[in-house]
N, CA, C and O atoms as a GROMACS GRO file, in nm:
protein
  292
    1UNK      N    1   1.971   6.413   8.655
    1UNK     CA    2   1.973   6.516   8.553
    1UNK      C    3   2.001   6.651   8.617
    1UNK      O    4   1.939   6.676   8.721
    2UNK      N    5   2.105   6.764   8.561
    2UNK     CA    6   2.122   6.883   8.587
    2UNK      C    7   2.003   6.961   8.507
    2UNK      O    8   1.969   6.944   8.390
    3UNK      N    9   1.954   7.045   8.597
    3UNK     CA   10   1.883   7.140   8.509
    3UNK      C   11   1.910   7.303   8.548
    3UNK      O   12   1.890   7.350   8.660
    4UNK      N   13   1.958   7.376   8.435
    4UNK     CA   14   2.013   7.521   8.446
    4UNK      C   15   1.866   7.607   8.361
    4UNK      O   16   1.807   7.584   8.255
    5UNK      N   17   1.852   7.685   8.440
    5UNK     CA   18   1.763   7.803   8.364
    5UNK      C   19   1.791   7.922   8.354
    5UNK      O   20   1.838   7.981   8.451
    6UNK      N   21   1.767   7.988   8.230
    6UNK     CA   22   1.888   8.144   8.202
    6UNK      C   23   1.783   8.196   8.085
    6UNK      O   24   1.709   8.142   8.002
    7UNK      N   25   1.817   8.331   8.124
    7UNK     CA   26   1.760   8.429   7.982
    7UNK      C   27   1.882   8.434   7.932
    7UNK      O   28   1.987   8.451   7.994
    8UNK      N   29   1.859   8.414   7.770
    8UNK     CA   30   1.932   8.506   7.651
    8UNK      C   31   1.889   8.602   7.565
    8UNK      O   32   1.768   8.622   7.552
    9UNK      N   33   1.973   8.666   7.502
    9UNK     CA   34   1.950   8.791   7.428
    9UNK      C   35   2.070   8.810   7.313
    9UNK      O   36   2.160   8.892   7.328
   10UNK      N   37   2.061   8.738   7.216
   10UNK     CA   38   2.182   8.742   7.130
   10UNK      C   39   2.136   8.794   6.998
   10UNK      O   40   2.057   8.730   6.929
   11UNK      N   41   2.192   8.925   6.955
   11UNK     CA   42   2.155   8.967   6.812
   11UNK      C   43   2.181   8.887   6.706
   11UNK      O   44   2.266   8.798   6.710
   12UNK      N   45   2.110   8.914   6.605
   12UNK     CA   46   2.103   8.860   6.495
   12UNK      C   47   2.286   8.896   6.463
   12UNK      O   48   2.334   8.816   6.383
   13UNK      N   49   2.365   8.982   6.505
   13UNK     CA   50   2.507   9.024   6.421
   13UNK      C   51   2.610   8.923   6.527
   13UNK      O   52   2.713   8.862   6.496
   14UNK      N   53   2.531   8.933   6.677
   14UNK     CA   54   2.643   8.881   6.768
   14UNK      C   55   2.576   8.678   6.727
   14UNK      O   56   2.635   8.588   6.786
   15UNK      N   57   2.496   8.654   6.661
   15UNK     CA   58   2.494   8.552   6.624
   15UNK      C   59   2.574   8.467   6.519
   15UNK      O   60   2.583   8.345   6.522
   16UNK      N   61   2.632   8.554   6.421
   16UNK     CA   62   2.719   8.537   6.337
   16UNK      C   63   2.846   8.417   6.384
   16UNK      O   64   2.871   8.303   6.344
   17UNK      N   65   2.909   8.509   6.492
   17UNK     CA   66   3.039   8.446   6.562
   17UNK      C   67   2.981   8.333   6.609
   17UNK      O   68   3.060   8.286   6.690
   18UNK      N   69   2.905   8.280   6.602
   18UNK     CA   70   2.874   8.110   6.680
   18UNK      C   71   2.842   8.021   6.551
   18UNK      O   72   2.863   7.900   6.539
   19UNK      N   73   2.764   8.141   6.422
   19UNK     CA   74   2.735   8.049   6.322
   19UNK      C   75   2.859   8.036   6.280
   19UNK      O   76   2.876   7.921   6.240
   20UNK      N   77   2.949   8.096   6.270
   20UNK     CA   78   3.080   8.082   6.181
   20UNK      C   79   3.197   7.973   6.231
   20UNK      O   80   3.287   7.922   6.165
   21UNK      N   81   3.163   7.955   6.370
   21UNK     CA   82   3.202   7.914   6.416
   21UNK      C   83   3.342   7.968   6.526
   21UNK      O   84   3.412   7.903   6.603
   22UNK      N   85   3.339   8.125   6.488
   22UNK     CA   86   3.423   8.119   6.540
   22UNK      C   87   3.444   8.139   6.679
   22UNK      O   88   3.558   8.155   6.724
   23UNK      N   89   3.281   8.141   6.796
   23UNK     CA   90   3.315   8.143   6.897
   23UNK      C   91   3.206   7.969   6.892
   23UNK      O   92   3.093   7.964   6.844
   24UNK      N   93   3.277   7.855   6.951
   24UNK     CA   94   3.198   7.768   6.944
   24UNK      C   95   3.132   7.722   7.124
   24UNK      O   96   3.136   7.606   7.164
   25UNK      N   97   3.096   7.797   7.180
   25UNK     CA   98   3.060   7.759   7.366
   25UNK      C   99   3.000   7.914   7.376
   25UNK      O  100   3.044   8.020   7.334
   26UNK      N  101   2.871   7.878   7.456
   26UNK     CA  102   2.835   8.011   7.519
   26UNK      C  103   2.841   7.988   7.642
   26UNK      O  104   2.813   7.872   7.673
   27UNK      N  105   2.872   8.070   7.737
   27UNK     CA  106   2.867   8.106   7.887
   27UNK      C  107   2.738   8.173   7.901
   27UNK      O  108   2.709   8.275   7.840
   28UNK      N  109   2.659   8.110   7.986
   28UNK     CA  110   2.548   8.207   8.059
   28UNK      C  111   2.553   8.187   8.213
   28UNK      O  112   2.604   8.092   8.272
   29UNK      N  113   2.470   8.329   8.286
   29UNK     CA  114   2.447   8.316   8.391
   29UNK      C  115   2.296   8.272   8.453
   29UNK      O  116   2.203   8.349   8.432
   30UNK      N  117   2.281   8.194   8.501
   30UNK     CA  118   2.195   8.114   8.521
   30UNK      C  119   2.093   8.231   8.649
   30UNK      O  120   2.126   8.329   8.717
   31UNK      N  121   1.962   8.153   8.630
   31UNK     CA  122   1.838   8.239   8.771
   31UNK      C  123   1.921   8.227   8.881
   31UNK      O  124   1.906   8.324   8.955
   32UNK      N  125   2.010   8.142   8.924
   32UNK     CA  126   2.030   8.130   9.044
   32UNK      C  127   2.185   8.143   9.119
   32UNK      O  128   2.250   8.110   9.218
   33UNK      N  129   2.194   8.233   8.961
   33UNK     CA  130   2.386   8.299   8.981
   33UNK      C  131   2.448   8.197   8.969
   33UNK      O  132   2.569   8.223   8.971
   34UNK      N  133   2.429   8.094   8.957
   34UNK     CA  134   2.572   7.977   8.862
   34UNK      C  135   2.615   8.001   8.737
   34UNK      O  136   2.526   8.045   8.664
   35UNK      N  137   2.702   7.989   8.695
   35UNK     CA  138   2.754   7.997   8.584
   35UNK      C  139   2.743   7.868   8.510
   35UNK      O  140   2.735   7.768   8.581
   36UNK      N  141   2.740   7.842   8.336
   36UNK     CA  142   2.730   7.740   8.277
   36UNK      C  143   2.755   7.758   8.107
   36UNK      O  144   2.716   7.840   8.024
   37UNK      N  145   2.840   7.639   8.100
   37UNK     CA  146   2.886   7.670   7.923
   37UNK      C  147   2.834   7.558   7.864
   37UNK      O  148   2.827   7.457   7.933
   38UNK      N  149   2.781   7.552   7.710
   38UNK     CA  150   2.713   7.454   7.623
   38UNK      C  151   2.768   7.511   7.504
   38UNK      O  152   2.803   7.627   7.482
   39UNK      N  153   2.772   7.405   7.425
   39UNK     CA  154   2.838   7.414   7.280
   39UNK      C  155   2.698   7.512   7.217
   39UNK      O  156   2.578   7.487   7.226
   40UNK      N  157   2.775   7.639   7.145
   40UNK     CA  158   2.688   7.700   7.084
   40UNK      C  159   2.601   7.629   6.983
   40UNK      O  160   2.498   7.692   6.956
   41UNK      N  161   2.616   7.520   6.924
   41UNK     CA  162   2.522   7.456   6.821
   41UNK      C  163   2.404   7.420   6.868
   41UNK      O  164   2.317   7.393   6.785
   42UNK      N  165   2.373   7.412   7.020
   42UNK     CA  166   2.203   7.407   7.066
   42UNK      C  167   2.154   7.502   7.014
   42UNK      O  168   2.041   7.468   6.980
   43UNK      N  169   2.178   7.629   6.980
   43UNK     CA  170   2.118   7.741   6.957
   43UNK      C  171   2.046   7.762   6.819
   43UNK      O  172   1.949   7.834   6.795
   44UNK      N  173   2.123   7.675   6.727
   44UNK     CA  174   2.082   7.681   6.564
   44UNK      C  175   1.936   7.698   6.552
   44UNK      O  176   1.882   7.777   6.473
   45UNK      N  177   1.855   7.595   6.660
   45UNK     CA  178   1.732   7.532   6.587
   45UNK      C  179   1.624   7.696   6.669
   45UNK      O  180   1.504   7.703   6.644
   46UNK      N  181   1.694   7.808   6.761
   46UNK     CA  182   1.626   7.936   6.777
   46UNK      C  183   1.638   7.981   6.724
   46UNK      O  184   1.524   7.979   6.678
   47UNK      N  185   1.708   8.067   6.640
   47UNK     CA  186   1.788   8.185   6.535
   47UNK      C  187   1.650   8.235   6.522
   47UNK      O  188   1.569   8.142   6.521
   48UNK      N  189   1.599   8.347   6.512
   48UNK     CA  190   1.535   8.399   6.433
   48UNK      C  191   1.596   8.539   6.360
   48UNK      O  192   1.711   8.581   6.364
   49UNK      N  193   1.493   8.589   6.299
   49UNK     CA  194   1.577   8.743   6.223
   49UNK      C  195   1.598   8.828   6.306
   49UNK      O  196   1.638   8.932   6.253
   50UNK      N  197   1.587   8.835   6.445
   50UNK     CA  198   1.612   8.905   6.572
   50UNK      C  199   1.746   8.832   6.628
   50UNK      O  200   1.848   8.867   6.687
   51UNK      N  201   1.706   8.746   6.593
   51UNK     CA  202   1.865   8.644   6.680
   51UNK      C  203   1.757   8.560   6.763
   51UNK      O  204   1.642   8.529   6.732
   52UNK      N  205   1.842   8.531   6.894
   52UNK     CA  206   1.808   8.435   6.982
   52UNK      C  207   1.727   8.530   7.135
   52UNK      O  208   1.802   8.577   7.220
   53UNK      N  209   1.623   8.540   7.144
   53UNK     CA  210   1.592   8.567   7.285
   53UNK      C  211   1.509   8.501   7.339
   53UNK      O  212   1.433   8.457   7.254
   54UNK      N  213   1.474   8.460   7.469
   54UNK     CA  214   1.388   8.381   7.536
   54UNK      C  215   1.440   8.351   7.705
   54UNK      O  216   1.539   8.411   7.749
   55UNK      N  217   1.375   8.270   7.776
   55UNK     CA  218   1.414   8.162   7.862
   55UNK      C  219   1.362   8.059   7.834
   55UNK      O  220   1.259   8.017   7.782
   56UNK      N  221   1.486   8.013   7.894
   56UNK     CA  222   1.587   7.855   7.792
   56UNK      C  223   1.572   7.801   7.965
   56UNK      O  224   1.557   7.858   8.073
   57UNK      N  225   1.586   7.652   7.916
   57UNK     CA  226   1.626   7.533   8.018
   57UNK      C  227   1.736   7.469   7.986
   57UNK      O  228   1.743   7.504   7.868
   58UNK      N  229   1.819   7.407   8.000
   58UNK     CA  230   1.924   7.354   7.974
   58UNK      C  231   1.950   7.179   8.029
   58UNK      O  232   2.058   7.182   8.087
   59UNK      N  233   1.923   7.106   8.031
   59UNK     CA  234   1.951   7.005   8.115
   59UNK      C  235   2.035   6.885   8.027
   59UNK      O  236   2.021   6.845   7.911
   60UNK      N  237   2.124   6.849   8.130
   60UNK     CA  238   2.212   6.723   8.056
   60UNK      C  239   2.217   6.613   8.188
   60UNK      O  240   2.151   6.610   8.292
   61UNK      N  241   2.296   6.550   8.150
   61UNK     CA  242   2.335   6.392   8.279
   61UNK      C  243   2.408   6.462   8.388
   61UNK      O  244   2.432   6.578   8.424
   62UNK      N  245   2.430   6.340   8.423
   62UNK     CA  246   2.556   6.389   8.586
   62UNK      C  247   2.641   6.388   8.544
   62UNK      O  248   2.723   6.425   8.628
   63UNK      N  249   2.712   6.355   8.409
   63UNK     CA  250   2.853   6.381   8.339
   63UNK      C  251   2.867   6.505   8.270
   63UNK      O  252   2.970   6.535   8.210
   64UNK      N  253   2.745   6.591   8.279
   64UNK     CA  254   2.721   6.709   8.188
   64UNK      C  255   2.692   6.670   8.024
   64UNK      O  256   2.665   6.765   7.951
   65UNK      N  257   2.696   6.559   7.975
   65UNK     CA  258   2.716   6.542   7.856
   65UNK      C  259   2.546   6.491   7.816
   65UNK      O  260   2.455   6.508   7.896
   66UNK      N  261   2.529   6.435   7.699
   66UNK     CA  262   2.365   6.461   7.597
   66UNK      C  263   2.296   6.567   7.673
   66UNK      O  264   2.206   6.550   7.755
   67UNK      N  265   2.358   6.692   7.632
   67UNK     CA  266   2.249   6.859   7.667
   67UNK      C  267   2.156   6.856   7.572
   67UNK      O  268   2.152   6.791   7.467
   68UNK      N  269   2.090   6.922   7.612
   68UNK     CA  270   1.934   6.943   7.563
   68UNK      C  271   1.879   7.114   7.598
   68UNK      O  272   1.858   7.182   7.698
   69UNK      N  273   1.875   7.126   7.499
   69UNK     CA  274   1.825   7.338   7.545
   69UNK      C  275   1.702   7.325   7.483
   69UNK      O  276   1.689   7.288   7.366
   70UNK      N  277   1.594   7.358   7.570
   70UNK     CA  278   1.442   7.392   7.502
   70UNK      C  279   1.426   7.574   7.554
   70UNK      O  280   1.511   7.647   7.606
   71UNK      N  281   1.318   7.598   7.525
   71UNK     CA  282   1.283   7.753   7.522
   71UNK      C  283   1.171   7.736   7.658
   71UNK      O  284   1.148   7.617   7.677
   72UNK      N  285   1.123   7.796   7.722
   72UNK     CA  286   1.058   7.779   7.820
   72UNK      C  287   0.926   7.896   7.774
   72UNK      O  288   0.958   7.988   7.698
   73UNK      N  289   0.853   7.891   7.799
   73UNK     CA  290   0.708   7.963   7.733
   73UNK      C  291   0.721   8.127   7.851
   73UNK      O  292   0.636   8.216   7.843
   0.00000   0.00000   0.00000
């Protein structure tokens, strides 16, 4: 299993473009300066009326594929 850990900070307005679909992948930079992209639809089940902020975990297979984003406390 890969596991990536990253803060986000996405407004409630810059959230729009992922619900609409029209940006569908976010890029983040990870704690440990790697870079990493996931289909913006992990994000749905954070939204709040602020948008999305927290630290997130990210982990999928060794193919990168079944991702999984939880919120980290």
């Amino acid at each position: 299993m890969n596991r990536y850990e990253f803060q986000l900070r996405i407004s409630s307005d810059q959230y729009l473009d992922y619900y609409r679909g029209t940006v569908r992948q976010v890029i983040v930079e990870c704690s440990n300066g790697q870079k990493v992209q996931f289909p913006a639809a992990l994000l749905q089940r954070f939204v709040t009326q602020d948008g999305i902020r927290g630290n997130f975990v990210l982990t999928c297979d060794a193919q990168h594929k079944q991702a999984r984003l939880e919120r980290r406390a």
